[in-house]
C-alpha positions, 0 to 999 in steps of 0.5 A: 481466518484472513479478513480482507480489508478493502478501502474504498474512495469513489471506486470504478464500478466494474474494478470493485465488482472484479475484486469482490467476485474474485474473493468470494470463493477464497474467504470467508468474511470481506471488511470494507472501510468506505472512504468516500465523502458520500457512501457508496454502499447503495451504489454497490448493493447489487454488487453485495448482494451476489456475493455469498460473503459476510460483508463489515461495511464502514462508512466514513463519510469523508475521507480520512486516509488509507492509513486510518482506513485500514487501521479501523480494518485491522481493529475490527479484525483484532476484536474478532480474532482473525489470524490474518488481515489482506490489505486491498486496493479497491481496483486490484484483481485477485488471481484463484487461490491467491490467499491460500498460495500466500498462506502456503509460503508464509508457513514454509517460511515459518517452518524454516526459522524466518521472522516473516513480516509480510507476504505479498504477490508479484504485480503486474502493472496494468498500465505498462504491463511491467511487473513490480521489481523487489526493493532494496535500499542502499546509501543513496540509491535504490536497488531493484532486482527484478523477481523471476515469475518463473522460480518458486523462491520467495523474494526478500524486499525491504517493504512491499506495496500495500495492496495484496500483502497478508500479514498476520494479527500477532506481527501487527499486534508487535510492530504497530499499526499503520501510521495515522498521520502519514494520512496516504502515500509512504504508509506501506514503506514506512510499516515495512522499514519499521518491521525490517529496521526495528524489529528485524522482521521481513517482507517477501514477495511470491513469484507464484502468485501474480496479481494485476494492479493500477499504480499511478495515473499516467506514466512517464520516462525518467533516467531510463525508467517508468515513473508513475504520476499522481495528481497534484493532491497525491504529490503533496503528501509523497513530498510531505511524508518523505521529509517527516519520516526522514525524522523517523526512528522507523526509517533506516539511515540508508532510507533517511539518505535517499530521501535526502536526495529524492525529496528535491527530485520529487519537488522538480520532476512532479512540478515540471509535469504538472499541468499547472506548474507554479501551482504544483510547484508552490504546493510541493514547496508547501509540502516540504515545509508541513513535513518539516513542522509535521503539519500532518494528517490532511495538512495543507488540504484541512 
């Protein structure tokens, strides 16, 4: 059975009523992990209460992070025997028969020998209308190969975003959970270089199933290609995680070497485009340094 786990932070309204709807006829029970400083369940209770689904409300009361929000999902799916968690975004929408297509493709993967780490759909991404490109990293440079809607062959990429991924109890149960102290950012990638580095298992995207998405808050050109921006707090823990996890045993060397190379790029382009530069500029510095001394978890914003 799939428990989807959904984590929420001040969520739009209509976004999650979207998602919610388009997950009622697909599973059984939903788990919502509330990340909010001030709940939202009485905001959204008229939302709850026309969806026929068993709802496992968590109410934080502060935000503690995605990777803690979802680890506290997987836990309770753990002490409850599901076969299957559904990592979700709070604004992602779901195609019909989404969760039953990536059960499809995770079996026939199974059935021929795969060590199958997660499976995902392909996002289109509702700002650019751009669909997600597979990832796979050499010695300092990304390679992206596009995934064809079209074909009907999974898509190896060395990790896949979180939103929409469905990985299996007992995968997790080996790998790990997610990483508490990466608090956001770099917490889908960090998992899927541990599951493919370390324990030789491997993430798939499915042509077949298409999902749309936010990424980002706005978007920018850069080198010939879209570049997602965050706010100045997100940048903060992109740059901070990055230079921890080059430390890690879970990144792989070619992983480790991009970062090496991204981290200053990172520091330059989000300062540049920041609408307080000296400001973004000192706090991605700060960044740096928390990464380095591994100030993690909130860091700077403790």
């Amino acid at each position: 059975m799939v428990l989807p786990i959904i984590v929420l932070f001040n969520p739009e309204k209509e976004l999650l009523k979207r998602l919610l709807i388009s997950l009622k006829d697909q599973v059984k029970d939903i788990c919502i992990v509330d990340n909010s400083p001030i709940s939202v369940k009485n905001k959204i209770g008229d939302i709850l209460n026309i969806i026929p689904n068993k709802v496992e409300y968590f109410e934080l009361n502060e935000n503690k992070g995605i990777a803690t929000a979802q680890n506290i999902g997987i836990k309770y799916a753990e002490d409850n025997n599901y076969s299957h968690v559904l990592l979700l975004d709070q604004d992602s929408g779901l195609p019909d028969n989404m969760v039953k297509g990536l059960l499809n493709a995770e079996n026939k993967l199974l059935e021929i020998g795969i060590k199958v780490a997660t499976v995902g759909p392909v996002f289109i991404d509702e700002k650019t209308n751009e669909s997600v490109s597979a990832i796979h990293t050499k010695l300092f440079y990304l390679k992206r190969v596009p995934v064809d809607v079209n074909s009907s062959e999974p898509v190896v990429s060395d990790y896949i975003i979180a939103s929409g991924s469905l990985i299996r109890m007992s995968v997790l149960k080996e790998i790990g959970f997610m990483v508490d102290d990466l608090f956001i950012d770099w917490v889908d990638i960090e998992w899927g270089e541990r599951a493919n580095h370390i324990y030789g298992y491997k993430s798939f995207i499915i042509p077949t199933v298409i999902m749309r998405h936010s990424i980002g808050d706005e978007t920018t050109k850069s080198f010939g290609r879209n570049f997602n921006l965050h706010s100045d707090f997100r940048n903060y823990f992109i740059v901070r995680n990055a230079v921890y996890l080059i430390r890690s045993k879970s990144m792989s060397f070619n992983s480790k070497s991009l970062s090496l190379i991204k981290i200053p790029y990172y520091i330059i382009l989000y300062s540049f485009m920041s609408k307080r530069r000296l400001y973004s500029l000192g706090l991605l510095v700060k960044a740096a340094f928390d990464g380095i001394v591994s100030n993690m978890g909130k860091g700077h914003f403790k």
